[in-house]
N, C-alpha and C positions, 0 to 999 in steps of 0.2 A: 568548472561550471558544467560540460557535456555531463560529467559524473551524475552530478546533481538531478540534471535535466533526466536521463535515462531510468533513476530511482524514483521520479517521481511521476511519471510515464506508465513504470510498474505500480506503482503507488494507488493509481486510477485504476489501474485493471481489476485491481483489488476489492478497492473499494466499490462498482462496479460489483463484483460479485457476490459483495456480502449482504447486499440489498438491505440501506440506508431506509432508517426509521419512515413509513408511508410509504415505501417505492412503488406499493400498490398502486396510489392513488397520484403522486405527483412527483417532479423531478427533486431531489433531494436540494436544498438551499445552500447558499456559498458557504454561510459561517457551518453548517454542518460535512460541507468537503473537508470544509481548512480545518475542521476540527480534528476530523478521521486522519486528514494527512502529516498534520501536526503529530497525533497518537502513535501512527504507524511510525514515521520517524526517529521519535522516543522512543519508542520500543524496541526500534532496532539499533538505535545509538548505546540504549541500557544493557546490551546485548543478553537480553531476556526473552529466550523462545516462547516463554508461554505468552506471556504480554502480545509477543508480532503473531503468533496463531490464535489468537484468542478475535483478532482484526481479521483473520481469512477464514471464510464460505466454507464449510461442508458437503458443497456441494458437489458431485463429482468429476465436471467440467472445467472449476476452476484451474486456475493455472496463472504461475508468474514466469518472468524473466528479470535476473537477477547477473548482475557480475557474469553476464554473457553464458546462462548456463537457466535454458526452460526448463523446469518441473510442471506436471501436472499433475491433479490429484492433493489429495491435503496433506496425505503421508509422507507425497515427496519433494514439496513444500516443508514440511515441518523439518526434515531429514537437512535440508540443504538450509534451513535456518538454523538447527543447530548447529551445522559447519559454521557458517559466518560468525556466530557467538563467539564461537574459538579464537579468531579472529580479532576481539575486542581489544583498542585501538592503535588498530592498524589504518582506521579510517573514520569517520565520524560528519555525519553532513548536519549543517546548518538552515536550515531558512529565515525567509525575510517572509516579504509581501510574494505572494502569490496571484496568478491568475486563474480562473475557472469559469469551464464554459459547461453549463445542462448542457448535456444529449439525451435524457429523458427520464422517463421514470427508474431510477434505482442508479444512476446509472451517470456519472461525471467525468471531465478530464479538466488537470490542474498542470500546471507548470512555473515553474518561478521567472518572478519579473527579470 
């Protein structure tokens, strides 16, 4: 379960970055977190790089933390997502219900019940 908790931690940063449909204008809504976080999930379970960079920002600030090992940048992100693909299943996370708190516009944190 820490596993879980930690990927979905990252999960938020993400999402977070990629500035959720309105984040102009208001904080992005629950069923549109758990949508995102659900996606990213699947797409890393399907272990398909394009599918989980298709879910990360452009932007050049971005940045995760993954299986104890930060990238920043999309490149280097993209680069340590196709490592993990490699990987395909050696590991594989589930969800249930979820919680999620707004911190603002664009911009959520989720964790599993």
């Amino acid at each position: 379960m820490a596993r879980a908790r930690e990927v979905l931690i990252v999960v938020v940063v993400v999402a977070g970055f990629i500035g959720l449909p309105g984040a102009a204008d208001a904080p992005p809504r629950r069923d549109e977190v758990q949508r995102f976080v659900r996606a990213y999930i699947d797409a890393n379970n399907g272990a398909d790089p394009t599918a989980v960079m298709d879910l990360v920002s452009k932007r050049s600030e971005v940045s995760t933390a993954e299986m104890g090992v930060i990238n920043r940048g999309w490149d280097s992100i993209r680069s340590e997502v196709e490592k993990l693909a490699g990987s395909q299943g050696t590991h594989r996370l589930s969800l249930g219900t979820m919680d999620v708190i707004l911190l603002g516009p664009g911009y959520a944190r989720s964790w599993p019940r």
